[in-house]
ROLOVO-953613 format. One record per residue: residue in one letter; x, z, y of N, C-alpha, C in turn. Coordinates in steps of 0.02 Angstrom, whole numbers, plus 32768, in hexadecimal, padded with zeros to 4 digits. Layout:
AXZYXZYXZY...
END
This chain:
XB8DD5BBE5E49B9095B985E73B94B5B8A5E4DXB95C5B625E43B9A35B345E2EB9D95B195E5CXBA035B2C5E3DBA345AEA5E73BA5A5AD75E5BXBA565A9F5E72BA7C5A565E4DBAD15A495E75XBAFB5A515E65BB405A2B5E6BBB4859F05E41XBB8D59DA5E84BB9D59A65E50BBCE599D5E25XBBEA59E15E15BC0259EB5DCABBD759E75D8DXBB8559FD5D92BB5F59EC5D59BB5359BE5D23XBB6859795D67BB7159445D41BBB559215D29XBBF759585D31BC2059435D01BC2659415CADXBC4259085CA2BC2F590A5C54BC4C592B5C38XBC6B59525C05BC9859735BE5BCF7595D5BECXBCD559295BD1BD2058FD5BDEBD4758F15C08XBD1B58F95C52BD4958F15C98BD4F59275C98XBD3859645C86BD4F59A95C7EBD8E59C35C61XBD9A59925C38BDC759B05C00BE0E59865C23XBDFE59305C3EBE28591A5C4CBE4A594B5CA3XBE1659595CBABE35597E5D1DBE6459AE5CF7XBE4A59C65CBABE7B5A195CB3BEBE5A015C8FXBEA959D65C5FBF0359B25C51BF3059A65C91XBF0959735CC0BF3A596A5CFEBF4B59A95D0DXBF1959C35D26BF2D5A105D3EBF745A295D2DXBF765A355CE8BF915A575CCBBFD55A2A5CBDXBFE05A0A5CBAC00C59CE5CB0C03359D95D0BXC00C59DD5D2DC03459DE5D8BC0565A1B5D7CXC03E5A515D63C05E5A8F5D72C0735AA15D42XC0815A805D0DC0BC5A8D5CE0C1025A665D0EXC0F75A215D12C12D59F35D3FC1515A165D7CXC1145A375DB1C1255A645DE2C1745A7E5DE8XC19F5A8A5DC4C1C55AB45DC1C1C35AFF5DCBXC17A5B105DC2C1755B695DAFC1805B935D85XC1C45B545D56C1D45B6C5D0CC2025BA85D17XC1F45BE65CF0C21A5C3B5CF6C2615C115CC4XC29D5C115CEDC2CD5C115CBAC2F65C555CCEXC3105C7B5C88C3305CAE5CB0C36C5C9E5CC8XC3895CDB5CDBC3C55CDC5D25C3FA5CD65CF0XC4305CAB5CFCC4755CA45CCCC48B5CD35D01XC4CC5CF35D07C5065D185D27C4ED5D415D4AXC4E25D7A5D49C4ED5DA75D8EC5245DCC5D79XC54E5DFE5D8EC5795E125D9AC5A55E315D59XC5615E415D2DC58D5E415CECC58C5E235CACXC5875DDC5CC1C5565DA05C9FC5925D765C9FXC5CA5D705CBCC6075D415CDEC6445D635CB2XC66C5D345C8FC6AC5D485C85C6C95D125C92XC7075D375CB4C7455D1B5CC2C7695D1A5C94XC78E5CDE5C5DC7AB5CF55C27C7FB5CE45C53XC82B5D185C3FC8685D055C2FC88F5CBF5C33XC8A45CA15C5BC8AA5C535C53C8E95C6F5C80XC8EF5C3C5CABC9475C305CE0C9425C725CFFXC9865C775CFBC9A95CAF5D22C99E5C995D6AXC97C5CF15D96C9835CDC5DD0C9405CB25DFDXC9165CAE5DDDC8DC5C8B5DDCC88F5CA25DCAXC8755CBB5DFCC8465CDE5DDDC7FF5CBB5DFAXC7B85CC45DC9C77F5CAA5DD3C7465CE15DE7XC71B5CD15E20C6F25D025E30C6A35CCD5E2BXC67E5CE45E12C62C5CD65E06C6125CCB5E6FXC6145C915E74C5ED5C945ED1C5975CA55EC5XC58E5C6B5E98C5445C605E84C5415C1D5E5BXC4E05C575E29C4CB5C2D5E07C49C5C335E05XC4765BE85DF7C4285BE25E14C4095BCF5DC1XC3E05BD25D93C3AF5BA55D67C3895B815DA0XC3905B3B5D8AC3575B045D96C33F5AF05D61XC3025AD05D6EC2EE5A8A5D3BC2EC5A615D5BXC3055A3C5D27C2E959E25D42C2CD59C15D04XC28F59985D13C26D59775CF2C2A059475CAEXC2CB592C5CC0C30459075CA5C33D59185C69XC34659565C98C381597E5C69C37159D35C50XC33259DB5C68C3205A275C4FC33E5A515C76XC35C5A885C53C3715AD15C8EC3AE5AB85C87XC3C45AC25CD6C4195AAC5CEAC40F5AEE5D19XC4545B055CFEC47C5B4B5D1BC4B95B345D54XC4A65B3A5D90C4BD5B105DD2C5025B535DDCXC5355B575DD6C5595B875DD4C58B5B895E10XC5AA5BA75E3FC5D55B8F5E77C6135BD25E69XC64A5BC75E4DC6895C0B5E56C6B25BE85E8BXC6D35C265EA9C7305C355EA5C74D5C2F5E91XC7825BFE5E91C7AF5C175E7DC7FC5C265E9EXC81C5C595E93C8465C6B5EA7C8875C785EB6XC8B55C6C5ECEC8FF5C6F5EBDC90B5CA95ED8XC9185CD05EAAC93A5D255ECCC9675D265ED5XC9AD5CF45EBFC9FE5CFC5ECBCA0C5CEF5F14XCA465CD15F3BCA5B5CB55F67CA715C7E5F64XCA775C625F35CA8C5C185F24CA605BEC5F22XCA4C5BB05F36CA185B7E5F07CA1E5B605ECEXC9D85B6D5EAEC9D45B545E89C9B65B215E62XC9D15AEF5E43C9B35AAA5E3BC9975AA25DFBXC9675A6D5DF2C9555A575DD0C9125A765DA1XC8F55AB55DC1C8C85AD35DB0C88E5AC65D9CXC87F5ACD5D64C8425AAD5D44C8125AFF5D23XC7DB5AEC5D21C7AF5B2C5D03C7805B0D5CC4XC78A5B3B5C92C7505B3B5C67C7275B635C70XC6D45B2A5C73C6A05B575C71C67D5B505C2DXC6705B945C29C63A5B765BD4C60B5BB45BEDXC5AE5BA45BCAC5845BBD5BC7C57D5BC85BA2XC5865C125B8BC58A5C325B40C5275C605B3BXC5195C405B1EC4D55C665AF0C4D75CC15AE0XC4B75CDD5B05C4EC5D245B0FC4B85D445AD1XC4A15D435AABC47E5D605A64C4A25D2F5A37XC4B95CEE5A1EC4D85CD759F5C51C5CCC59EBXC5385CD45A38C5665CBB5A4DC58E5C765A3EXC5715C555A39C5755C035A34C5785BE75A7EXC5995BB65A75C5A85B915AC6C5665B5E5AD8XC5545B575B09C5125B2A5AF5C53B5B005B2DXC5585AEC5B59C5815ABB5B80C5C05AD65B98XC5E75AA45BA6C6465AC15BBDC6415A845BDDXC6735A895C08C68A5A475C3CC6D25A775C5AXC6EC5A335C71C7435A555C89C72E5A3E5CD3XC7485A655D00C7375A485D50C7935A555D6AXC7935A185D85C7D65A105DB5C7D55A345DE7XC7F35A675E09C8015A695E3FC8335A875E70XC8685A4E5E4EC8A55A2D5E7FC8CC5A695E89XC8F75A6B5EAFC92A5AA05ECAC91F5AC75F0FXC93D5AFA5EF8C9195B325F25C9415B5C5F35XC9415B605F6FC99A5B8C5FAAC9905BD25F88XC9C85BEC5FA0C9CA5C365F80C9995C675FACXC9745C995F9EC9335CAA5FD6C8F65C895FC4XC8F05C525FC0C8B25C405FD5C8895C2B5F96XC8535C075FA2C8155C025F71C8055BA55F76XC7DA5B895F40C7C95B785F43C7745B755F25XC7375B695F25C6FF5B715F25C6DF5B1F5F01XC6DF5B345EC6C6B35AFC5E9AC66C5B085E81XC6615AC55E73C61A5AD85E4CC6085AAC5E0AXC5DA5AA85DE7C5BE5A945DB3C58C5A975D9FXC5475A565D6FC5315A885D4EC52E5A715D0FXC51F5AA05CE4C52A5AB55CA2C4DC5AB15C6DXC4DC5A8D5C4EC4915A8C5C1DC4895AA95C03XC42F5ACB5BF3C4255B0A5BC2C3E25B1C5BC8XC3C65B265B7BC3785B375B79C3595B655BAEXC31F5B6E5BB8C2F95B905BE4C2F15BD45BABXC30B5BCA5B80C2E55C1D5B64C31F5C4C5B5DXC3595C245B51C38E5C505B3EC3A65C805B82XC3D75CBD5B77C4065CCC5BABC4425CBE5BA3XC4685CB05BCFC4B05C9E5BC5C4E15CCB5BE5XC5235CC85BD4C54B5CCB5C0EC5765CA85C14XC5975CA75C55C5CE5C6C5C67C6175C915C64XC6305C675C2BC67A5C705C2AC6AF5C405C57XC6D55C535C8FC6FC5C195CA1C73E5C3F5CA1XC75D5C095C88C7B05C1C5C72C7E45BE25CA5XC80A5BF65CD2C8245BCC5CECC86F5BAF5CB6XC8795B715CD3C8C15B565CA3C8DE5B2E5CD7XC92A5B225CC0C94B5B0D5CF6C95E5AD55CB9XC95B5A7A5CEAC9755A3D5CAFC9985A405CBA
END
């Protein structure tokens, strides 16, 4: 006794072509492992304006088909004095934490800020899927 499916009569070739698609969907998928940039001791705050300090909220790795792994990053930042203060700008750079090379920097505005309180930015920042990084943000006052 035998039994016949109708996979038997696929030819090799539609074989070879279903598993490319296959494999081609679930690479695209976004099930790509990128590791985690920042957790708690992954983040420096460098030294920048007096009075002004940066806290890590969150950071996510994505991919996107387009631009590869983008590090979606959201801080604090802070005015500890009583005065406001204006004109607050932050550097972020994604430093390569085994070479220590910057693999992206961007400056983010964000504006003036009463004495007390916070303001809450975000960004994201470009960078291979294999490396680890960490995020340096240094606030500056223009």
């Amino acid at each position: 006794m035998s039994f016949h499916t109708e996979y038997d009569d696929m030819k090799p070739s539609r074989v070879l072509f279903v598993l490319f698609v296959l494999s081609a969907l679930l690479l695209s998928a976004g099930c790509i492992s990128v590791p985690e940039l920042p957790g708690d001791g992954d983040f420096e705050a460098g030294a920048g304006a007096e009075g002004v300090s940066v806290n890590l909220v969150r950071s996510e790795p994505t991919f996107s088909m387009s631009r590869g792994c983008i590090w979606e990053v959201t801080l604090q930042v802070y005015n500890t004095g009583e005065i406001e203060v204006r004109n607050v700008n932050l550097r972020l750079e994604l430093v390569d934490t085994e070479s220590g090379a910057i693999r992206d920097s961007m400056d983010i505005f964000a504006g003036t800020i009463p004495g007390g309180e916070s303001r809450i930015v975000s960004a994201e920042l470009d960078g291979d899927c294999i490396n680890e990084y960490t995020l340096r943000a240094t606030p500056v006052l223009l």
